[in-house]
C-alpha positions in Angstrom: 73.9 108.3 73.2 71.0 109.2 75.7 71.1 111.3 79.0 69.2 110.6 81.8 68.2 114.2 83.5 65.6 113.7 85.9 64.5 110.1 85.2 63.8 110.9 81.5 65.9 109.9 78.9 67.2 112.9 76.2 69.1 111.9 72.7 72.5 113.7 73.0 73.5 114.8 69.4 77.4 115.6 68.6 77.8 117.5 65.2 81.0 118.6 64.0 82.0 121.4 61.5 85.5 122.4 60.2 86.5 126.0 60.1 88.8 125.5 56.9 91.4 128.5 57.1 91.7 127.9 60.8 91.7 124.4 60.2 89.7 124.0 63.6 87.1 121.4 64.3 83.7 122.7 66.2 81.6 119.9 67.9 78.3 121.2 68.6 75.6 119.6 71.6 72.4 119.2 70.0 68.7 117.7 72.0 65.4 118.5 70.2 63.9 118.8 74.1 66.0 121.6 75.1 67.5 123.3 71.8 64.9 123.5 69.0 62.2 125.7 70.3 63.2 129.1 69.2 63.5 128.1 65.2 61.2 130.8 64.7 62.7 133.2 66.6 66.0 135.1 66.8 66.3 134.7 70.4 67.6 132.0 72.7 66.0 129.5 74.4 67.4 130.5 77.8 65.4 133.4 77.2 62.4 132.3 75.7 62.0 129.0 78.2 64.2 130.1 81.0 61.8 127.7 83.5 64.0 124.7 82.2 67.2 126.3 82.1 68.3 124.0 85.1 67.7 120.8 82.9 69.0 122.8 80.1 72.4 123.4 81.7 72.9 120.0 83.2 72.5 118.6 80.1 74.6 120.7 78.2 77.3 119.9 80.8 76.9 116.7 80.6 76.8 116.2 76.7 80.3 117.9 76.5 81.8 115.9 79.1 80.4 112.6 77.1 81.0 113.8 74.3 85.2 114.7 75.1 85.4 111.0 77.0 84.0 109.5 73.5 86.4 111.8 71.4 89.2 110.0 73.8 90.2 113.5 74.6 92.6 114.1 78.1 92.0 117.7 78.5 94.7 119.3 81.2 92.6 122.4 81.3 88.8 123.0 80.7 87.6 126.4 80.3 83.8 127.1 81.7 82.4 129.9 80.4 79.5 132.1 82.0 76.9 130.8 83.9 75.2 128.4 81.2 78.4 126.4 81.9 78.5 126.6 85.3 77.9 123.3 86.4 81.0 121.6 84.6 83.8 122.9 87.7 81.4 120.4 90.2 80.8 117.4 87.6 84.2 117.5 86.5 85.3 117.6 90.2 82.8 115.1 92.2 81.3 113.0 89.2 84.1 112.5 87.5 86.9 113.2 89.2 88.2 109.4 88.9 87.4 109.3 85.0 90.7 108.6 83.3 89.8 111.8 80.7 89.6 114.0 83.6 91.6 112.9 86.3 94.2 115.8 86.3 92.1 118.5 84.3 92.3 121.7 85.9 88.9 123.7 85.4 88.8 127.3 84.9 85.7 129.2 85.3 85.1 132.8 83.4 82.4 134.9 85.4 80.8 137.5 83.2 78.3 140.1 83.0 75.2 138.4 82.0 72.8 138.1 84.9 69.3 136.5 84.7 66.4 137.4 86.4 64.8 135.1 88.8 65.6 131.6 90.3 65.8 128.4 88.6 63.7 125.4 88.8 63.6 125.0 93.0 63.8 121.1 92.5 67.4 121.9 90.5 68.6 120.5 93.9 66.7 117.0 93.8 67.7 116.9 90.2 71.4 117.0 91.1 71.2 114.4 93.9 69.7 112.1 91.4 73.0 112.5 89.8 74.6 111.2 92.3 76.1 114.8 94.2 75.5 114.8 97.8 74.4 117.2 100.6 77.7 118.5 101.4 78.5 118.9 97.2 75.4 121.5 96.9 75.4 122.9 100.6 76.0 126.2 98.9 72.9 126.2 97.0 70.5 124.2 99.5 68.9 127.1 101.6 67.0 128.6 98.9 66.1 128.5 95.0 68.9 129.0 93.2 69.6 132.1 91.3 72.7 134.3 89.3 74.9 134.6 92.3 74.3 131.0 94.1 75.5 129.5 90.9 78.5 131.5 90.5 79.6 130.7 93.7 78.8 127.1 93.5 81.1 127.3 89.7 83.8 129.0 91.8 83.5 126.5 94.5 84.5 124.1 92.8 87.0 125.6 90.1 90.7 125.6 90.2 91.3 129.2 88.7 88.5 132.3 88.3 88.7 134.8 85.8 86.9 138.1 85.7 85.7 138.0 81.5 83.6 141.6 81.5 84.7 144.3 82.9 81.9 144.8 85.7 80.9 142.1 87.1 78.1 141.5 90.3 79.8 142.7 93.5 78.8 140.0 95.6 80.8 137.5 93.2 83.8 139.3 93.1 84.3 139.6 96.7 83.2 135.6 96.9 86.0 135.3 94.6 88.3 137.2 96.3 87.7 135.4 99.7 87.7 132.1 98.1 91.5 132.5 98.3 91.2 130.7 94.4 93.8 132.1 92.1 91.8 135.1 90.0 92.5 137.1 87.0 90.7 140.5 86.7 89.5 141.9 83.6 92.7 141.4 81.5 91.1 143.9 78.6 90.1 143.8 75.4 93.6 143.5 74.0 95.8 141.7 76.1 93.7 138.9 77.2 94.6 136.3 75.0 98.4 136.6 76.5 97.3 137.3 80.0 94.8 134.4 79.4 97.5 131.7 78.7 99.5 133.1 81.4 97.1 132.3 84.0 96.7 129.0 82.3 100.0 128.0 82.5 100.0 129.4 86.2 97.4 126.3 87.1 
C-alpha cells in the first residue's frame, strides 16, 4: 500500500520473518525514501539524515498502524517505544480512535535516554494538520520547532500509561510526567522489568 506524507505518495513495505525456537513472527516497515540510505554505512539513518526524521517518524507510525489493521489485529495494549515512536499515542488517540482495531487499545509510551540534538523539520506542524490533527491536537508543540522534550511531552500527552525505560532520563520529562497525573513506572531495573512491566500493563 502507499502513504501519503506530505502530499507525496511512499510504498509501505511489510516483511515478515519467523524466529523458529521462539516461534515468534517479526513484521518489519520497509520505504526505499526513508530507509535505504545508509547501506553503506553502519549507522542509522536518523543519524545520517536526521533533517527528515519528522517524515521518517510519521511514516513509520503510520506503516505499523496499517500494517496491524491489515493483519486484522485488536491490539488491547500498544507499547511505543522512544521517541522514533512517539507519534503513535496521538494517531492512535485522534486519527484512529474510532477504528474498530483500535477502539479500546490502551497505549503505553517508554521514555528513554536517547536525546537528539536539534529541532525537527519546523513545518512537522503543517505536515501533521495535513493529516487531519487539529490546533488544539498539537497545541503542545505549536510555539516553536519541535525538539527531544516537545515530543516527549506531546507522546505523554496523549498516552494512557508512561514508563521510565533508562535509568536517567531528561529532567524536564520526568517532572512533565509526574504532573501529568498519568499512571508512571520508574526505572523497574535491569532484572525485574519484565514482571514489573506486565504489572503495569495489567494495571491499564
Amino acid at each position: 500500500m502507499n502513504i501519503i506524507i506530505d502530499d507525496s505518495d511512499h510504498p509501505l513495505i511489510i516483511k515478515v520473518a519467523t524466529l523458529q525456537p521462539a516461534r515468534m513472527q517479526v513484521y518489519f516497515i520497509d520505504n526505499e525514501d526513508y530507509f535505504l540510505r545508509g547501506q553503506s554505512s553502519k549507522d542509522l539513518e536518523i543519524r545520517l539524515t536526521p533533517e527528515d526524521n519528522d517524515e521518517r517518524i510519521m511514516f513509520y507510525v503510520r506503516g505499523v498502524v496499517e500494517t496491524v489493521k491489515k493483519l486484522r489485529w485488536d491490539p488491547t495494549l500498544v507499547h511505543a517505544s522512544g521517541w522514533v515512536s512517539a507519534l503513535a499515542p496521538i494517531y492512535l488517540k485522534r486519527v484512529y480512535s474510532d477504528d474498530p482495531s483500535f477502539r479500546n487499545s490502551k497505549v503505553v509510551y517508554s521514555v528513554f535516554d536517547d536525546k537528539f540534538d536539534g529541532t525537527l523539520d519546523p513545518r512537522m506542524e503543517e505536515k501533521l494538520k495535513m493529516e487531519g490533527f487539529t490546533d488544539e491536537d498539537l497545541k503542545s508543540i505549536s510555539s516553536a520547532p519541535v525538539d527531544y522534550v516537545a515530543l516527549n511531552k506531546l507522546a505523554i500527552d496523549y498516552s494512557d500509561g508512561v514508563i521510565q525505560a533508562s535509568t536517567e532520563i531528561d529532567p524536564e520529562i520526568l517532572n512533565y510526567i509526574k504532573e501529568s497525573g498519568k499512571p508512571f513506572l520508574p526505572y523497574p531495573g535491569e532484572t525485574e522489568y519484565i514482571d514489573k512491566y506486565a504489572e503495569f500493563y495489567n494495571s491499564l
